[in-house]
Every structure is written in C-alpha cells, then in structure tokens.
PDB file of the backbone (N, CA, C, O) and the ligand in Angstrom, with CONECT records:
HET     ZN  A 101       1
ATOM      1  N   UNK A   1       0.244 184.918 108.828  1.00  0.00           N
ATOM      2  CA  UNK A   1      -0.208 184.229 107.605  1.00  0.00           C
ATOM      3  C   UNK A   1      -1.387 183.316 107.943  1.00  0.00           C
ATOM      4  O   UNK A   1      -1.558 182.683 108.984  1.00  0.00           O
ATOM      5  N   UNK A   2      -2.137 183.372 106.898  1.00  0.00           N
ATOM      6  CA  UNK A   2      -3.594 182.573 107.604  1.00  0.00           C
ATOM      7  C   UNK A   2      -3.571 181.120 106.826  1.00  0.00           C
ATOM      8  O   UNK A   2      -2.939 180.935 105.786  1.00  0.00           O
ATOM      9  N   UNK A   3      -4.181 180.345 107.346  1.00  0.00           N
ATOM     10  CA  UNK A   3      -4.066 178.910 106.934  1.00  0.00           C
ATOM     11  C   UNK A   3      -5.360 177.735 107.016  1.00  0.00           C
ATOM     12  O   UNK A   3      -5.931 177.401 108.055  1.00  0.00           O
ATOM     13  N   UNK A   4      -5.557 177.381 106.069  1.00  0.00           N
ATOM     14  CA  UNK A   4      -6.870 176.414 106.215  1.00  0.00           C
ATOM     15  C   UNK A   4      -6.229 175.216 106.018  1.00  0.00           C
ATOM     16  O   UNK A   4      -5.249 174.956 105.320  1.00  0.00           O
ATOM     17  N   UNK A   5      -7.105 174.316 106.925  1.00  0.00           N
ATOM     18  CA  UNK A   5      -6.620 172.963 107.380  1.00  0.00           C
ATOM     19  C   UNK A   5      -5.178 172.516 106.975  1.00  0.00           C
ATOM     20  O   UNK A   5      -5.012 171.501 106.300  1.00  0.00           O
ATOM     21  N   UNK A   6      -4.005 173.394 107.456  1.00  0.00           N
ATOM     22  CA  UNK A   6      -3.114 173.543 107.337  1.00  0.00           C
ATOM     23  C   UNK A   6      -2.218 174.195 106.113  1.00  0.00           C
ATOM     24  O   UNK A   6      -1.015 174.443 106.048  1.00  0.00           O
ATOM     25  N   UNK A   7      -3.294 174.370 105.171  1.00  0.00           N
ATOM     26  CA  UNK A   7      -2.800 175.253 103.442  1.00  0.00           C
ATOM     27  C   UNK A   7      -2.557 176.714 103.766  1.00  0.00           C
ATOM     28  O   UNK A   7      -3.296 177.433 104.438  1.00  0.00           O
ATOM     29  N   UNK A   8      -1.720 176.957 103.345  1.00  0.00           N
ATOM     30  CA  UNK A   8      -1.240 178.591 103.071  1.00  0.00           C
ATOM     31  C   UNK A   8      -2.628 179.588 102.593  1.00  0.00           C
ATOM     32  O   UNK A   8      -2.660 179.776 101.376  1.00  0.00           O
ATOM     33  N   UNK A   9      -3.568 180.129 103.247  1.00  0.00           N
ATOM     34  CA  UNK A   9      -4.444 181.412 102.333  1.00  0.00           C
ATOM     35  C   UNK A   9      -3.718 182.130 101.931  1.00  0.00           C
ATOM     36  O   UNK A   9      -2.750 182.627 102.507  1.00  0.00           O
ATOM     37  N   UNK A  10      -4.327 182.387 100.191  1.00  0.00           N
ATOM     38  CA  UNK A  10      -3.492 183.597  99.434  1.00  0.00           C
ATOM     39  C   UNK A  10      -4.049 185.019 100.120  1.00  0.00           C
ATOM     40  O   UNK A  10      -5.239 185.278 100.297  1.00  0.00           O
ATOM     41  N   UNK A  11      -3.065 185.772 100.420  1.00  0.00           N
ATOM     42  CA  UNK A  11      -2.981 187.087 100.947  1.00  0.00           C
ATOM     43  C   UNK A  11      -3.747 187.803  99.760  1.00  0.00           C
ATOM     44  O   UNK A  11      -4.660 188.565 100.077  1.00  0.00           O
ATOM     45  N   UNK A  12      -3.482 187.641  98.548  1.00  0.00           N
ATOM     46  CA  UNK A  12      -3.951 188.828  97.838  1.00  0.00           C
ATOM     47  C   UNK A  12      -5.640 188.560  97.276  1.00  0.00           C
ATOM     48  O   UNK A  12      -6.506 189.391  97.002  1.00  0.00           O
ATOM     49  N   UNK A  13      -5.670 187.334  97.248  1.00  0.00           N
ATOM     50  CA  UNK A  13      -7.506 187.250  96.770  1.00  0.00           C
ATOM     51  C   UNK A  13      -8.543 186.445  98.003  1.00  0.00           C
ATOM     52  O   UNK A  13      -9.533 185.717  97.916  1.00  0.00           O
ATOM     53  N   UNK A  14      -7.737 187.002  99.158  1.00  0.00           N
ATOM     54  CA  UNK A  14      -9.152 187.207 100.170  1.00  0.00           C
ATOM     55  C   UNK A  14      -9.337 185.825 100.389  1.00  0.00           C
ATOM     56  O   UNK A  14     -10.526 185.558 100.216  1.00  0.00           O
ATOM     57  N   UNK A  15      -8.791 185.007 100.642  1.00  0.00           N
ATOM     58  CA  UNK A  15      -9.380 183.418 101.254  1.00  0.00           C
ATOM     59  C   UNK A  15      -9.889 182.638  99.511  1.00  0.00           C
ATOM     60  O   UNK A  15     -10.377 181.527  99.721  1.00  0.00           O
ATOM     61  N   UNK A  16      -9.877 182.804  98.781  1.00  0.00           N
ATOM     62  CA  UNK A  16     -10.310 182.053  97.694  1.00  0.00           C
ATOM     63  C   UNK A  16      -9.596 181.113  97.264  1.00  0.00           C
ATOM     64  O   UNK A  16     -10.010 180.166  96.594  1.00  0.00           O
ATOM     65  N   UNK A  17      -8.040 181.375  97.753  1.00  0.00           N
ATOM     66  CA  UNK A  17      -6.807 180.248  97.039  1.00  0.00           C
ATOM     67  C   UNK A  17      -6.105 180.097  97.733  1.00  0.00           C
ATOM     68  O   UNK A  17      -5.989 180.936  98.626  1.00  0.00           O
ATOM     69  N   UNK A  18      -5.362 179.095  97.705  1.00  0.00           N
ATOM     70  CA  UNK A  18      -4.583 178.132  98.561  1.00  0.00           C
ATOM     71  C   UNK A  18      -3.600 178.143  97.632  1.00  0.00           C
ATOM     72  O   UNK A  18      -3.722 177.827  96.448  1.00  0.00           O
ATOM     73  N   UNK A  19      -2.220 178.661  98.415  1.00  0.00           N
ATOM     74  CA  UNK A  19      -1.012 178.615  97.768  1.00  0.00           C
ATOM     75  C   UNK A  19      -0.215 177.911  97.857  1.00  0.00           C
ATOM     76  O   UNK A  19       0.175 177.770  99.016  1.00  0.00           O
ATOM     77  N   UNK A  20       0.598 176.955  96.651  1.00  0.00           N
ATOM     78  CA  UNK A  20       1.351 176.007  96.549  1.00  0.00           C
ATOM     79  C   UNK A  20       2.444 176.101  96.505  1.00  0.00           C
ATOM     80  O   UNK A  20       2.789 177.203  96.931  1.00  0.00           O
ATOM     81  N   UNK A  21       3.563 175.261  96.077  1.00  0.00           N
ATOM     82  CA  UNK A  21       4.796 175.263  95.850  1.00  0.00           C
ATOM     83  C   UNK A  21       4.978 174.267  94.785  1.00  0.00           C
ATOM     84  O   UNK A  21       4.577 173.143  94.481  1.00  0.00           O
ATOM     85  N   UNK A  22       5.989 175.452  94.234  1.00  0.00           N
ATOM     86  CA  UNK A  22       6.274 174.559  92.608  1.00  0.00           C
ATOM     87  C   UNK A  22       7.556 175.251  92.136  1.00  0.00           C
ATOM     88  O   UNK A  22       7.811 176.455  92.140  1.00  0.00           O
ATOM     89  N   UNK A  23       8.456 174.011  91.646  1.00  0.00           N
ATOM     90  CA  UNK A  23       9.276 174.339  91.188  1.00  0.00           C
ATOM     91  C   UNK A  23       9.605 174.445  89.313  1.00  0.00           C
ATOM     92  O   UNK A  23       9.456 173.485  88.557  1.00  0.00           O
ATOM     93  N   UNK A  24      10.003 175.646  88.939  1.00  0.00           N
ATOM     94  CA  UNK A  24       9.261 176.229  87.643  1.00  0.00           C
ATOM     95  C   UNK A  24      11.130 175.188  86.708  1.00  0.00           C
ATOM     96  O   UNK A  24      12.286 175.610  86.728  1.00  0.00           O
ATOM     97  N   UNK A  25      10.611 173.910  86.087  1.00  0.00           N
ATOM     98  CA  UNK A  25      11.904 173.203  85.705  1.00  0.00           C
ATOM     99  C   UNK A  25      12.848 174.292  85.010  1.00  0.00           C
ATOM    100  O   UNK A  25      14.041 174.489  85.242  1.00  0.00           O
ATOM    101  N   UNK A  26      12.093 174.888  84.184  1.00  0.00           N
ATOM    102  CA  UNK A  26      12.676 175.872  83.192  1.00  0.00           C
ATOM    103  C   UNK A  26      13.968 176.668  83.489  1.00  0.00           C
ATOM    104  O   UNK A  26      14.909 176.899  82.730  1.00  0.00           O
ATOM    105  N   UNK A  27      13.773 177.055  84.867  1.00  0.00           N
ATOM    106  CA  UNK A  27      14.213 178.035  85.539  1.00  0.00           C
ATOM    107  C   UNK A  27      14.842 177.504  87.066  1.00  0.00           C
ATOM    108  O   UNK A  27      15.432 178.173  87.915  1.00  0.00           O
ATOM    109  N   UNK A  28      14.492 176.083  87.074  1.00  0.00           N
ATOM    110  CA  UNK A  28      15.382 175.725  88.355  1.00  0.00           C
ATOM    111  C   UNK A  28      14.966 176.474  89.555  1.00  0.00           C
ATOM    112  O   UNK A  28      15.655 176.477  90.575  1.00  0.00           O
ATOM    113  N   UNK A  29      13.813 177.131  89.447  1.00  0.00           N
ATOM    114  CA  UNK A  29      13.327 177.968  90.899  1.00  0.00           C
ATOM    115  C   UNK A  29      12.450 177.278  91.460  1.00  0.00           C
ATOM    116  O   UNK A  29      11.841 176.396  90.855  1.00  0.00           O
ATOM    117  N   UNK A  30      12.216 177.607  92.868  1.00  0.00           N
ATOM    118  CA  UNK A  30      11.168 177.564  93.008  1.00  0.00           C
ATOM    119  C   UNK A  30      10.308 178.590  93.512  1.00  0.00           C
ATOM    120  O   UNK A  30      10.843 179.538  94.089  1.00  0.00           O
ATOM    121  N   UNK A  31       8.899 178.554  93.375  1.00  0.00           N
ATOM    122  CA  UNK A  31       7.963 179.949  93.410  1.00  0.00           C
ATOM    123  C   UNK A  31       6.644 179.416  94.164  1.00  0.00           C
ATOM    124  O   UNK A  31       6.415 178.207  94.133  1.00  0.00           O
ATOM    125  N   UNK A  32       5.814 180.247  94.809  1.00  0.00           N
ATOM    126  CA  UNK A  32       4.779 180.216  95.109  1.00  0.00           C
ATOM    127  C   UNK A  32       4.017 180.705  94.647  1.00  0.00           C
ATOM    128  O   UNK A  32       3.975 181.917  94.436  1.00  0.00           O
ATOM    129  N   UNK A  33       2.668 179.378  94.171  1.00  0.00           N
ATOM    130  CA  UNK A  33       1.420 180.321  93.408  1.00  0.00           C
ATOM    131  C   UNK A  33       0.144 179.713  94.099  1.00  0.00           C
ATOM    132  O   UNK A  33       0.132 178.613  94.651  1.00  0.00           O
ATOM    133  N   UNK A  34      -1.160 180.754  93.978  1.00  0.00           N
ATOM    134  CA  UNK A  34      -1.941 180.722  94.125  1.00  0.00           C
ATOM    135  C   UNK A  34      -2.648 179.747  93.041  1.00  0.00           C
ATOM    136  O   UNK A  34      -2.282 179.599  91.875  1.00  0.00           O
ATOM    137  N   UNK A  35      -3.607 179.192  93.604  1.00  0.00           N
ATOM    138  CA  UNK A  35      -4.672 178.290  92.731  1.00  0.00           C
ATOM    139  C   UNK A  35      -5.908 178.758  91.912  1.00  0.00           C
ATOM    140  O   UNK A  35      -6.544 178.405  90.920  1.00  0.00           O
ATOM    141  N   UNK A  36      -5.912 180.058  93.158  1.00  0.00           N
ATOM    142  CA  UNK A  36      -7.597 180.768  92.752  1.00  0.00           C
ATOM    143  C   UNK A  36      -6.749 181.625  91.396  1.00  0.00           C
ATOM    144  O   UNK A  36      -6.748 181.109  90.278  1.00  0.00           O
ATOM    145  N   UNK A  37      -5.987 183.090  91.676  1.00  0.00           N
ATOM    146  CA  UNK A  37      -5.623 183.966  91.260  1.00  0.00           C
ATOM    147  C   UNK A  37      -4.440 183.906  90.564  1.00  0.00           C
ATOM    148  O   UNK A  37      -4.275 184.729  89.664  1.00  0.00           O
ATOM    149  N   UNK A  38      -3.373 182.898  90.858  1.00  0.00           N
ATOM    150  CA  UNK A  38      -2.451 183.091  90.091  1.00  0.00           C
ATOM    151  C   UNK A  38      -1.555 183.867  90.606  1.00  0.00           C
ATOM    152  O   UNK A  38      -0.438 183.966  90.099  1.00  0.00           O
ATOM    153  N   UNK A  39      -1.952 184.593  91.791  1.00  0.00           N
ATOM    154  CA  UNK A  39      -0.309 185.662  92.282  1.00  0.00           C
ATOM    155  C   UNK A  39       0.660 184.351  92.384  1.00  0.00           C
ATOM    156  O   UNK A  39       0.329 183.165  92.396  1.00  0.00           O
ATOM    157  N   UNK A  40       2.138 185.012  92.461  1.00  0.00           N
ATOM    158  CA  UNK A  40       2.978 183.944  92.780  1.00  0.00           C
ATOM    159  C   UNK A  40       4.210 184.820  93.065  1.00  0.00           C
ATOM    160  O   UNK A  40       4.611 185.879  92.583  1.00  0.00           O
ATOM    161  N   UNK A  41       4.709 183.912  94.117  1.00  0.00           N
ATOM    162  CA  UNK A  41       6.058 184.957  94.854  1.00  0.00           C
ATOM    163  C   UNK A  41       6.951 183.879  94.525  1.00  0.00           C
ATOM    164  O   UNK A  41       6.682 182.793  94.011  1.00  0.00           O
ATOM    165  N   UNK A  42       8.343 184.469  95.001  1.00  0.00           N
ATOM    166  CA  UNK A  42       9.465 184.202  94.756  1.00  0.00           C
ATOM    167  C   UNK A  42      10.211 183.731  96.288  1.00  0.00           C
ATOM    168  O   UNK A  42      11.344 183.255  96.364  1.00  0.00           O
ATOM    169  N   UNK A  43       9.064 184.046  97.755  1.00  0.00           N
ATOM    170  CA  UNK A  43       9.844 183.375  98.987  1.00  0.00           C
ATOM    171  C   UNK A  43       8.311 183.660  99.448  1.00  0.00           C
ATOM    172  O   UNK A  43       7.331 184.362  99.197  1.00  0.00           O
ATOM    173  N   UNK A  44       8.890 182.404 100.478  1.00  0.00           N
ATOM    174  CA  UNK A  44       7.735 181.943 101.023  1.00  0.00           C
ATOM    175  C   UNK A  44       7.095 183.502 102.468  1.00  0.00           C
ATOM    176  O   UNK A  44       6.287 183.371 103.387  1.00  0.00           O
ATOM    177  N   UNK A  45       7.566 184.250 102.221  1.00  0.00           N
ATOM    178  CA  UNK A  45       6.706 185.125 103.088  1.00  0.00           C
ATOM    179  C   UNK A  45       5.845 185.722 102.633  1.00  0.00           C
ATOM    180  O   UNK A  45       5.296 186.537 103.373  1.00  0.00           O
ATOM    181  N   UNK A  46       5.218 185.533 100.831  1.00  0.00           N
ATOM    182  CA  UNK A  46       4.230 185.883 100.490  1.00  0.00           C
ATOM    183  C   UNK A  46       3.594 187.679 100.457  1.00  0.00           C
ATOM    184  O   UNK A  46       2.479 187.883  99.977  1.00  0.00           O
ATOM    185  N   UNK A  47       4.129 188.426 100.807  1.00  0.00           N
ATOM    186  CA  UNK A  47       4.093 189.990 100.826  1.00  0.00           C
ATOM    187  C   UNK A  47       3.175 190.589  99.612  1.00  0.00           C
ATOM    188  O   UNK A  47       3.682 190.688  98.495  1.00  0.00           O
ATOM    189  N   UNK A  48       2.310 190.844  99.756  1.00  0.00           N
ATOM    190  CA  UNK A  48       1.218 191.388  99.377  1.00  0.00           C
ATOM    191  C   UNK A  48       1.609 192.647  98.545  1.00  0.00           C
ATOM    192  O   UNK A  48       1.010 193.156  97.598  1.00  0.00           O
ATOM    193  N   UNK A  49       2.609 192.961  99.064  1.00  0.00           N
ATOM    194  CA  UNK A  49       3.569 194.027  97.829  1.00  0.00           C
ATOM    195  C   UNK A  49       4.452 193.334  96.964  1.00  0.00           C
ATOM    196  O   UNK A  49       5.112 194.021  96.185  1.00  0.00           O
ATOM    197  N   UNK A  50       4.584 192.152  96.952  1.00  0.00           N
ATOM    198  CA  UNK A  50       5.812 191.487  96.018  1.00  0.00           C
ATOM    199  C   UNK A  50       5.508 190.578  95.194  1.00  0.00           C
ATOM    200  O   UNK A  50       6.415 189.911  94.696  1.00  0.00           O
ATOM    201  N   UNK A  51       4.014 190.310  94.820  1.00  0.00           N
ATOM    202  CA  UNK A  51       3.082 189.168  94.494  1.00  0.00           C
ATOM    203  C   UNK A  51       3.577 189.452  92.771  1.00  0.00           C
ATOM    204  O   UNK A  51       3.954 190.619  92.669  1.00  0.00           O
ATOM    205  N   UNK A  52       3.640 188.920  91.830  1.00  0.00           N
ATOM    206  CA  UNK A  52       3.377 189.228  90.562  1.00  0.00           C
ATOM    207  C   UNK A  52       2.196 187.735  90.068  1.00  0.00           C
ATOM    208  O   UNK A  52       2.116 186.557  90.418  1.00  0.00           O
ATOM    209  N   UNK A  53       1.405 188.676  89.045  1.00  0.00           N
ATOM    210  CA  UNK A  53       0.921 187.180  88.491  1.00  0.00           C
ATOM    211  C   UNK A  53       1.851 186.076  87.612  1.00  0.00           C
ATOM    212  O   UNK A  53       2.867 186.393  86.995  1.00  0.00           O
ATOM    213  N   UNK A  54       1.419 185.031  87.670  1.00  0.00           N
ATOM    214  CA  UNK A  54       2.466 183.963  87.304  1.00  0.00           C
ATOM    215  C   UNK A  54       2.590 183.901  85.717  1.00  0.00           C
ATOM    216  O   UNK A  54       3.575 183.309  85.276  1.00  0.00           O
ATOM    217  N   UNK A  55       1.816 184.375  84.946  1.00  0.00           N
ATOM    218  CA  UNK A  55       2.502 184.736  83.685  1.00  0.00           C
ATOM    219  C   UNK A  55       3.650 185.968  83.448  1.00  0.00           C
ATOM    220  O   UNK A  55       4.747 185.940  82.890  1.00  0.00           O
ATOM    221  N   UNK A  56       2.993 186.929  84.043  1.00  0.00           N
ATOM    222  CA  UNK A  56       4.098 188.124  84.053  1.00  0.00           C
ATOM    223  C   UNK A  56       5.430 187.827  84.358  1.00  0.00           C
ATOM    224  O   UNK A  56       6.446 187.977  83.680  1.00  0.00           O
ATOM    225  N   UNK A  57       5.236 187.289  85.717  1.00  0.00           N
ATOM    226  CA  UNK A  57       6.673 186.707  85.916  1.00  0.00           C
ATOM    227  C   UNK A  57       7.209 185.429  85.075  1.00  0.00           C
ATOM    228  O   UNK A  57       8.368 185.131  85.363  1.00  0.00           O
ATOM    229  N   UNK A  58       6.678 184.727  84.228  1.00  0.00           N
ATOM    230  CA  UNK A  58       7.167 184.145  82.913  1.00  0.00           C
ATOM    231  C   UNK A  58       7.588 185.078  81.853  1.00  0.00           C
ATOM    232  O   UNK A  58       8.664 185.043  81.256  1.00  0.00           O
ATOM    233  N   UNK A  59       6.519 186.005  81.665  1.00  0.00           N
ATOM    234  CA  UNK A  59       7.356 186.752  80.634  1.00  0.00           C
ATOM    235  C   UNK A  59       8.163 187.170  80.847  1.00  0.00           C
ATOM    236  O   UNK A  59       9.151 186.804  80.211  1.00  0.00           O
ATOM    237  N   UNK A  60       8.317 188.200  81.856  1.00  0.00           N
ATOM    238  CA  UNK A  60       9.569 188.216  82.402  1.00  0.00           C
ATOM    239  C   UNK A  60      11.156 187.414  82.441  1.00  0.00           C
ATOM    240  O   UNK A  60      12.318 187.814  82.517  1.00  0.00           O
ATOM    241  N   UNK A  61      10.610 186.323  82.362  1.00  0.00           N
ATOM    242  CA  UNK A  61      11.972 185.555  82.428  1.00  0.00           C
ATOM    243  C   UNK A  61      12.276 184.938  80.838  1.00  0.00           C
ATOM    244  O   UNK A  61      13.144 184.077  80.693  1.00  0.00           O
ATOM    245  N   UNK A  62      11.679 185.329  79.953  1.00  0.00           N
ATOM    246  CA  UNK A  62      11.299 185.158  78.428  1.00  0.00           C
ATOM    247  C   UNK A  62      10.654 183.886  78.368  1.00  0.00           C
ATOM    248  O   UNK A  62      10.998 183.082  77.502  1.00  0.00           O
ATOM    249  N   UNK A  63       9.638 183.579  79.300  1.00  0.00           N
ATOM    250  CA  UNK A  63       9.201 182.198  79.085  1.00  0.00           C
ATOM    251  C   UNK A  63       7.259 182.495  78.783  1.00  0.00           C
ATOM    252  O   UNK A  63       6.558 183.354  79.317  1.00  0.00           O
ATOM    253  N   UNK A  64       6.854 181.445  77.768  1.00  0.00           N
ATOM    254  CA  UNK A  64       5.122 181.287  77.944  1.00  0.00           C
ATOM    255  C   UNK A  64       4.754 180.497  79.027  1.00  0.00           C
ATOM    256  O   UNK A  64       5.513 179.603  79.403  1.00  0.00           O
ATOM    257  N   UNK A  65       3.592 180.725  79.629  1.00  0.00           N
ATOM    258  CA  UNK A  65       3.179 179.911  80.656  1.00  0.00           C
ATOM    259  C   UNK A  65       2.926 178.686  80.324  1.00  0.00           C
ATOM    260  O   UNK A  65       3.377 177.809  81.060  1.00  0.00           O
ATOM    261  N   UNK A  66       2.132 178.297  79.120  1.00  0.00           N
ATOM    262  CA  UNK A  66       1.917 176.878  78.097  1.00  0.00           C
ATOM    263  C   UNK A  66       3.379 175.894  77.880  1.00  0.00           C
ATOM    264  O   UNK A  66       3.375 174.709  77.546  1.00  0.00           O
ATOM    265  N   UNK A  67       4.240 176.492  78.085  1.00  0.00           N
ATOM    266  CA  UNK A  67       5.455 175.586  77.553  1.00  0.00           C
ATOM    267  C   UNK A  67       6.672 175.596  79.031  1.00  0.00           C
ATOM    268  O   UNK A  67       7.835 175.207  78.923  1.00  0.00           O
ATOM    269  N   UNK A  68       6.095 176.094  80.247  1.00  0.00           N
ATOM    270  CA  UNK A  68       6.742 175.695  81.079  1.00  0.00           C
ATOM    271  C   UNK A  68       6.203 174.587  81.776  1.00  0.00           C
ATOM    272  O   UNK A  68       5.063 174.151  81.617  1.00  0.00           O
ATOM    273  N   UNK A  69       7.467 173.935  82.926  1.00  0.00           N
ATOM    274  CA  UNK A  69       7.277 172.949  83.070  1.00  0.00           C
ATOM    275  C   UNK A  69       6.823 173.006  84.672  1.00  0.00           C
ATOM    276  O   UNK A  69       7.773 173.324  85.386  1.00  0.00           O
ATOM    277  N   UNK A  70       5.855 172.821  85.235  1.00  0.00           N
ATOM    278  CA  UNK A  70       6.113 172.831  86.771  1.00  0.00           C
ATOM    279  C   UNK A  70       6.413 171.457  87.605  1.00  0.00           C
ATOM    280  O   UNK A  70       6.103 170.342  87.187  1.00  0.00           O
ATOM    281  N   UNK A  71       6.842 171.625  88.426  1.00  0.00           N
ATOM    282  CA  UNK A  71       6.875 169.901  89.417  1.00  0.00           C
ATOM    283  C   UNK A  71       5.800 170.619  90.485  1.00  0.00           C
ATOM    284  O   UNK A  71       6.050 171.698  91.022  1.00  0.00           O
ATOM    285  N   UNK A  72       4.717 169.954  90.687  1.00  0.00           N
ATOM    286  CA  UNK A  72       3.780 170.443  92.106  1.00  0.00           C
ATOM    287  C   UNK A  72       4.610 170.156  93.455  1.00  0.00           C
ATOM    288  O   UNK A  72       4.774 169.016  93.891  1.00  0.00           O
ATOM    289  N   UNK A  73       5.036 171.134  93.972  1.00  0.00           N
ATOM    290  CA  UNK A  73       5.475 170.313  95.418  1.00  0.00           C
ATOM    291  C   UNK A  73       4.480 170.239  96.603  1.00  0.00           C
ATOM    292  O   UNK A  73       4.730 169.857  97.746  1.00  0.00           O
ATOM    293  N   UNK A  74       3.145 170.739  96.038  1.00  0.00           N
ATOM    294  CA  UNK A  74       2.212 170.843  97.324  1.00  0.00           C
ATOM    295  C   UNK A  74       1.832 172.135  98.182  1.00  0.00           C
ATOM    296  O   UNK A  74       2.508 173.163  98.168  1.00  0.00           O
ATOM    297  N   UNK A  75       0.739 171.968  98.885  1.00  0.00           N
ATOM    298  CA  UNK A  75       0.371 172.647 100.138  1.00  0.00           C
ATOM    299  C   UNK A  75       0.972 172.927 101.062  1.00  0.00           C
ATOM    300  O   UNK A  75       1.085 174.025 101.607  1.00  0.00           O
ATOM    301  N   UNK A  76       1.631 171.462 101.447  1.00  0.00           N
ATOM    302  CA  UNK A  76       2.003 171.613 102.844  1.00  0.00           C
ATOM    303  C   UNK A  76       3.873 172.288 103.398  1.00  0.00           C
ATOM    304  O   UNK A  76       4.650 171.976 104.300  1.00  0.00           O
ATOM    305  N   UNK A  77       3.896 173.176 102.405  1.00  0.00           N
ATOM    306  CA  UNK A  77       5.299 173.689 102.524  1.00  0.00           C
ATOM    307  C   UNK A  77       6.017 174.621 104.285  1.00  0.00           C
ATOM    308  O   UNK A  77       7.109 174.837 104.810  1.00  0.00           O
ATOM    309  N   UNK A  78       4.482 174.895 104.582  1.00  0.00           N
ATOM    310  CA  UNK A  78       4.624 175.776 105.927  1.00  0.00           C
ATOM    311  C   UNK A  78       5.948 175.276 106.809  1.00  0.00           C
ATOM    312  O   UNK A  78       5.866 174.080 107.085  1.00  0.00           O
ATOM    313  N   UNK A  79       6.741 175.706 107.141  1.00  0.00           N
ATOM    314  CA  UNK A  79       6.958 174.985 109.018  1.00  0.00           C
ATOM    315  C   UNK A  79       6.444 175.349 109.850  1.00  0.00           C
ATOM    316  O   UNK A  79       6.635 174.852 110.960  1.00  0.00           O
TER     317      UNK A  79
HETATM  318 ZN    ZN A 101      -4.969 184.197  95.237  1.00  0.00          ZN2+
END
C-alpha cells in the first residue's frame, strides 16, 4: 500500500486521493473513502476489486449521500 507523508494513496485513482476513515452514523460502520474519487471500502486493505463508489454503496444500504451523517476519523488510520 503506498503512502504520502504517512496518508493512505487511493489504489484506484493513481496517487490523486488520500484515503480516510469515517464512520457512516447512519449505519454504525465504518468505511474507507477516497477524497479525490470517492471509491470507498468496507476494510482497511483497500482491494482494487472491492472498491465501490461511496454513493452506490449508500444506495445500496437505502441511504442518500446528502442526508448521511459522517464522523471524519482521519488519515492517519494505518498501523
Ligand atoms: Zn481515489
């Protein structure tokens, strides 16, 4: 996994975004999303096959992206 000044690089848009951690209140999860693109996973190993964008996976869960709630937990989630 590649990392700038210690931030997670998003795997799927090439160094452009730095992926966070946030926990989606709605849903009591927490998920990883990109800043640039918006992919967002469901565990922190980030798999380039398992990415969905972060609305899809709202709709998915019958939620709009506008009316959920996130808590930012940050960058620095790595160990
Ligand atoms: Zn990205």
């Amino acid at each position: 996994m590649q990392t700038f000044n210690g931030k997670i690089v998003c795997p799927r848009c090439d160094g452009n975004g730095l992926v966070y951690k946030s926990r989606v209140v709605e849903l009591d999860l927490i998920i990883y999303i990109c800043d640039e693109c918006e992919a967002s996973w469901k565990n922190e190993e980030l798999s380039l096959n398992e990415f969905q964008d972060l609305s899809t996976f709202l709709e998915d869960k019958g939620l709009v992206n506008m009316d959920v709630q996130f808590i930012d937990l940050g960058y620095d989630w790595k160990k």
